[in-house]
N, C-alpha and C positions, 0 to 999 in steps of 0.2 A: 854905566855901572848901576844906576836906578833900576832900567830895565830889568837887568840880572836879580837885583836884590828883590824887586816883585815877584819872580818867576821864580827865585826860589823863596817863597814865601808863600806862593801859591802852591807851590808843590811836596811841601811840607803841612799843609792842609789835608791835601789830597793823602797822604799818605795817612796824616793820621784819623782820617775820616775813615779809611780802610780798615773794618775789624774782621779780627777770623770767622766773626758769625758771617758777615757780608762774605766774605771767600767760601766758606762753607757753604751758602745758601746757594751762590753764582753757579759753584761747580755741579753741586746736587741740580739745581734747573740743565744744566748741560748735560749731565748724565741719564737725566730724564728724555731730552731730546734724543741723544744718541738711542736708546731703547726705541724708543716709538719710531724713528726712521730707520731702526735696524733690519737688512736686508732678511736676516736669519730669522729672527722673530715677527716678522709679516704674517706668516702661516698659523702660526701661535696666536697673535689676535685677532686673526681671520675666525678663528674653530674660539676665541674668548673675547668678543670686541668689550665686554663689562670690564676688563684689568685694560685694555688700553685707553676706555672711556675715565676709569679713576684715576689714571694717569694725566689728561688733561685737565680736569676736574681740580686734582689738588694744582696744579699750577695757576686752575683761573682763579681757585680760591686765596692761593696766595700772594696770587698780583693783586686780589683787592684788597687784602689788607698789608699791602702796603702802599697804599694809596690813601 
């Protein structure tokens, strides 16, 4: 029973460590990936590599701060 009661104790952390900004920010990084590896818009930043370069850009920039 110990077991359980840590595991749900630890899991009730985790939940409330999880805010909508953190869900918000996760999904936005993912939707950012989907774009840049999108089959359709390859050609698009082939003829603009500058909007696929600030697309990486803002992502390095906001893994450093949060770091």
């Amino acid at each position: 029973m110990d077991e359980i009661e840590g595991f749900r104790y630890r899991a009730r952390d985790v939940i409330r460590s999880i805010t909508s900004v953190a869900i918000k920010e996760a999904r936005l990084k993912e939707i950012k990936l989907e774009i840049l590896n999108s089959e359709k818009l390859k050609a698009y930043f082939e003829e603009n590599p500058r909007e696929a370069e600030m697309l990486r850009r803002v992502d390095d920039i906001e893994s450093e701060c949060l770091e």
